[in-house]
N, C-alpha and C positions, 0 to 999 in steps of 0.2 A: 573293507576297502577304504584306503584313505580317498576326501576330498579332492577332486584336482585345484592344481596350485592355481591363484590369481590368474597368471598371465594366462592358463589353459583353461580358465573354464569360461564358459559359454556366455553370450552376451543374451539381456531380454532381449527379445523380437515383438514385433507385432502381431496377433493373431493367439499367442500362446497363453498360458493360464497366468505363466509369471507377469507375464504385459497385464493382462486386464487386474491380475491382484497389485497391483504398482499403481496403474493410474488409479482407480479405487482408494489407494491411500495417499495418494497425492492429492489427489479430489478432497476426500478426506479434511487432510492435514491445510490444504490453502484456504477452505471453507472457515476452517474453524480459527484460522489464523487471524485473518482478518475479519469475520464476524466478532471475536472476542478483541477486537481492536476497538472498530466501529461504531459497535452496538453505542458508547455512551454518547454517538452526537446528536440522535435525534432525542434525547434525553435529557443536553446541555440547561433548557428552562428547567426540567423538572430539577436538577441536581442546585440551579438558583434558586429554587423554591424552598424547596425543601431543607437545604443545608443553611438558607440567607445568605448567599453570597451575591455577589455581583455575576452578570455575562461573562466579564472578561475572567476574573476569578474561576467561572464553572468549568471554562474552556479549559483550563489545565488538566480534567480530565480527561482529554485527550491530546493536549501536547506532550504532558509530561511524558508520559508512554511513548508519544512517538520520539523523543527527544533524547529517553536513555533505548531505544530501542536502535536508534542510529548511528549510536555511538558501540554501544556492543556488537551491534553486527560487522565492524570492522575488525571484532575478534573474533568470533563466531567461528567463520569457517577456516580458522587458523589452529583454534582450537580442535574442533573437530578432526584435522589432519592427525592427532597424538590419539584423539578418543574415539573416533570409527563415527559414520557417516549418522545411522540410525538410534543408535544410541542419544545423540544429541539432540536429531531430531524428536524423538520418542518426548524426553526430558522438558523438553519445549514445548509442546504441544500439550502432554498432562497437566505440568504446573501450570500453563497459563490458565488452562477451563478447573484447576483447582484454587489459584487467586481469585479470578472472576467470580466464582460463587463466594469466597470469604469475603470478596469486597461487598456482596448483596447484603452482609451483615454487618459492615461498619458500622461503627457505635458514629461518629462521626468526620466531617472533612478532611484532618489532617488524617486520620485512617488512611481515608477513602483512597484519599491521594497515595498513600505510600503503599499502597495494594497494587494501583495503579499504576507505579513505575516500577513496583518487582516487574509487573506482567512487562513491560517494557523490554526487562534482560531477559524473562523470560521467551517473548515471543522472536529474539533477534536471532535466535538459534534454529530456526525456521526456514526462513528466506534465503539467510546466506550460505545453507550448506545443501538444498533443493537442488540445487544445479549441478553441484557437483557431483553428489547421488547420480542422477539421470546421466550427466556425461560420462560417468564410470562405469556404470553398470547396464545402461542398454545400448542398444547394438545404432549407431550414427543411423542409420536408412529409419528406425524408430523413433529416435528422440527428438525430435522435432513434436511429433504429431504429440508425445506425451509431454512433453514443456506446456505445448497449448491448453491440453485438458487441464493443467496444474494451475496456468494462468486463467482459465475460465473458473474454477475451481474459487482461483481467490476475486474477482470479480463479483464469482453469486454468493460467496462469504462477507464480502463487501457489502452488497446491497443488502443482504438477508440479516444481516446485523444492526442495518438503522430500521428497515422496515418493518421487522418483526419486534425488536426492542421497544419502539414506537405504538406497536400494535399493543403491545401487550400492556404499554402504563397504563391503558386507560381499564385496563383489568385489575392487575395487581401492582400500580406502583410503578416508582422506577424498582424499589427492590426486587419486587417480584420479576421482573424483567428483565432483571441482572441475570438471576440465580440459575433462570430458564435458559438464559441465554451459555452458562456457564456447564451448565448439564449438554446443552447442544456440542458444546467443544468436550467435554469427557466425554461421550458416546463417539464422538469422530478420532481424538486420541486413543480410544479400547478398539476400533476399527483400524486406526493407521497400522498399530502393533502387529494385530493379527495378519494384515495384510501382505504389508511391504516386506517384499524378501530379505534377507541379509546380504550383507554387501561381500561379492565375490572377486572385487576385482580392487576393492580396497588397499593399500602399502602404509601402514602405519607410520607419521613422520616422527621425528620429536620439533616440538616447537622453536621456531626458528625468529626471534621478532626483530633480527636484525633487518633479514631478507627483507620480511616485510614491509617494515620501515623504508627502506632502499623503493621498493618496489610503488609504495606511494608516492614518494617523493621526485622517482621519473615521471609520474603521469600527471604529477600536478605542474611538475616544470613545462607539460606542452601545454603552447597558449588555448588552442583549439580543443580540448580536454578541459581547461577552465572554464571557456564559455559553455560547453556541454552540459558542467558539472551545476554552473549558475544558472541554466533551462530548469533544470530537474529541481532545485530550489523554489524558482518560479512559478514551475508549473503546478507542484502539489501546493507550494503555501497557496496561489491563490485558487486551486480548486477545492482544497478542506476549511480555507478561511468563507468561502462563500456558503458551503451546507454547512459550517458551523453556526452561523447567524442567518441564516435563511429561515429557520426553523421561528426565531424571535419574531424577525418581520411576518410570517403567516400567521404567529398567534395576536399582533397586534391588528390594531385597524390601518386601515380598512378592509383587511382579512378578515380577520377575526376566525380563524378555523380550529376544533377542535385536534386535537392530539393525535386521534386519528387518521384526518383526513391532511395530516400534515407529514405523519408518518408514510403515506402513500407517495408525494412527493417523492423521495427519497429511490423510488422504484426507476425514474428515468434515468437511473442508473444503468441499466442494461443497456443501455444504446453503446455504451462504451463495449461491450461486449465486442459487438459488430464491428463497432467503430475502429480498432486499432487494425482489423484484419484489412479492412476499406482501403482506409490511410497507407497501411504498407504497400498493396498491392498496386496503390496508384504510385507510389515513391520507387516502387522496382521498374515502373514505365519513364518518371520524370527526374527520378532523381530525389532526393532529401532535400539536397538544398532549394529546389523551385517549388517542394509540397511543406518544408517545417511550418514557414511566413505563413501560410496559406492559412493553416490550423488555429497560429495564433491571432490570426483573425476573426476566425469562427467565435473564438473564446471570448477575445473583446466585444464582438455582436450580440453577443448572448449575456453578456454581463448588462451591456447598453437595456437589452430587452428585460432585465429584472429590476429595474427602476420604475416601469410602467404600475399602476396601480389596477392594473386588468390582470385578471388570476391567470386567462389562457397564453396571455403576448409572456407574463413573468414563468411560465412552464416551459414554456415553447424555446426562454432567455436558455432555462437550466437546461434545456434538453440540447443546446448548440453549442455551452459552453462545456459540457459530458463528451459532447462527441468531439471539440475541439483539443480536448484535454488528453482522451485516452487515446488521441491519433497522437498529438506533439508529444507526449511520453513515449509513444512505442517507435517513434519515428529518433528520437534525441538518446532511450536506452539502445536501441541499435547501432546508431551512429559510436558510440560509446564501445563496443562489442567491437566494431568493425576497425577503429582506431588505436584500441588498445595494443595490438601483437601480442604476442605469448603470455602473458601477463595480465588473461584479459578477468580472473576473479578479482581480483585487485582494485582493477579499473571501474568493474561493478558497485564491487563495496561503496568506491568512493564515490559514486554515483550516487546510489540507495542512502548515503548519508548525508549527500547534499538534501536531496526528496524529501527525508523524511526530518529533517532540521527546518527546511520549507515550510514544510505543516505545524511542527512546533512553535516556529519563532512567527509567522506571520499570523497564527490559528491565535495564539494569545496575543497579537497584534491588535490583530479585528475586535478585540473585546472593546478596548480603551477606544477603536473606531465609535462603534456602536455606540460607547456612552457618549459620546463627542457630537456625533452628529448622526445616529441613526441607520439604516438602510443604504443612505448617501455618504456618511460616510467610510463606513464598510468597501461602497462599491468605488469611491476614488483609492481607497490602499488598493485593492485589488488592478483597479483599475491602472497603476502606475506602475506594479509589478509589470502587468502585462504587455505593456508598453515600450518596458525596459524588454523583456521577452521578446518583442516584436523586434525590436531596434539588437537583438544580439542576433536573432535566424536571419535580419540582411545580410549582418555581417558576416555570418558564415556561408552563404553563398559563397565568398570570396575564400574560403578557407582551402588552405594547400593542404595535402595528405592526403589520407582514405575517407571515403563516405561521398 
């Protein structure tokens, strides 16, 4: 008996085996995405250590990556329209957890680095074509709930990437820590495979990069899409610029903390977890525009409180500026969603590439901070981003259109 054709066959549901072997590999795949991202920032000292470089110099181990990662994923899921949904994703998800352990064995820096921004095109083939998967192939009443698992998914890949990374140097190394960390994401790549159904509702395109082109270039001509797109800049350079050097100032004094107890840090990360479902729920009563400000005040609070030389008031900073971060992100990618019209993968990309340029270009910011002036100076870059952040969520209060 042949297949039934795309348009007739059946959407995942909820409840059924295809749904739970789907989010399973979503789970999967987000965990290992962003653990095989992450892992090198609670590692930033040891990689100055060890290789003799500078802060800001180490820090490229994690801009770089996110820097060509942001820029490939504006082809990503363009690409994947000619090559099929899974396949890409598959592709992206093995290579990355098989660079990441070749990086454990760099002979040295310039290696390390250029391991480091394969995994970048590598990991960009993830993200941007996640969504489309879900909105093709499972049934609208479901895909909600499994979007969520996918974004919790990368959240505890998020955190489980500095925290276990961190855990482990003081075992074996940063190398050893790599390698473990790299075996984490092939065992989630050999799981995604097995899982995730194949795509039944897929329509093979061919590559189109005129449209494309067109298709940015409407969304960057609306003013209100500009500022959205410079939030999403904001908000990641100054949340990965601050645990990229966070980690320096607890090994210094008056800290002085072991690698360990530094790497634990890193765990009040989960609040964001919580945090973005909070934020939304209070934005569907008041509105985006009377809750974005709100957020980014939390963040500037919380930035203010990691200047204190008291370990619980400096946790307490990271734990407001976590939950201020992962509300203004999920409050500013929605807005984004909701303004886009038809168009709205597009709209995303060029979100996600503002985000993760963010991280790159202020992440290697913060280095030449740090040499310059410290802790203090770290927290004025940050602190001016946020500012500017601050002063663009007035202004869109005022914003005409959707949201």
């Amino acid at each position: 008996m042949n297949p039934p054709a795309a348009d007739e066959a059946p959407y995942i549901e909820r409840g059924t085996p295809g749904f739970r072997r789907t989010n399973l590999a979503f789970v999967c795949a987000g965990f290992a995405t962003f653990a095989l991202l992450y892992c090198a920032q609670p590692l930033l000292p040891a990689f100055a250590e060890g290789f003799a470089v500078s802060p800001a110099a180490s820090s490229l181990a994690l801009s770089l990556p996110t820097a060509v990662m942001a820029v490939c994923m504006l082809l990503a899921s363009a690409a994947s329209e000619a090559l099929g949904r899974k396949p890409v994703m598959l592709v992206s998800v093995l290579a990355s957890a098989l660079l990441t352990i070749a990086a454990a064995f760099a002979p040295g820096w310039e290696s390390f680095l250029l391991l480091r921004a394969l995994l970048g095109i590598a990991l960009s083939g993830l993200p941007a074509v996640a969504m489309a998967y879900i909105a093709e192939e499972l049934h609208p009443r479901s895909s909600g709930y499994a979007m969520g698992l996918y974004i919790s998914g990368t959240a505890m890949g998020g955190m489980a990437g500095r925290v276990v990374s961190g855990l482990l140097l003081e075992v074996g190394g940063w190398r050893g820590s790599v390698a473990c960390i790299g075996l984490l994401g092939l065992v989630s790549a050999l799981v995604f495979w097995r899982s995730l159904p194949p795509s039944r509702h897929f329509h093979p395109r061919p590559l189109a990069w005129g449209g494309l082109a067109a298709n940015f270039a409407a969304h960057l001509r609306d003013p209100g899409m500009r500022w959205l797109y410079a939030l999403g800049f904001l908000f990641m350079g100054s949340f990965v610029t601050t645990y990229n050097y966070i980690g320096f100032r607890l090994l210094a004094p008056p800290f002085g903390l072991p690698h360990g107890v530094v790497a634990l840090v890193f765990s009040v990360y989960l609040v964001g977890i919580g945090s973005s479902a909070l934020v939304g729920g209070l934005s569907d009563r008041l509105g985006r525009r009377r809750v974005l400000w709100l957020t980014v005040l939390a963040m500037l609070a919380g930035l203010a409180l990691t200047l204190a030389a008291s370990l619980p008031l400096l946790v307490l900073g990271l734990v407001l500026l976590t939950f201020g971060f992962f509300g203004s992100h999920a409050l500013a990618s929605a807005w984004v969603g909701q303004r886009a019209g038809a168009t709205k993968a597009q709209a995303s990309s060029l979100y996600l590439f503002a985000y993760y340029m963010g991280a790159s270009v202020m992440g290697a910011s913060g280095g030449f901070a740090w040499a310059a002036a410290g802790w203090a100076g770290v927290a004025g870059l940050v602190g001016a981003a946020l500012a500017t952040a601050l002063l663009i969520s007035l202004r869109l209060t005022r914003l005409g259109g959707a949201g």
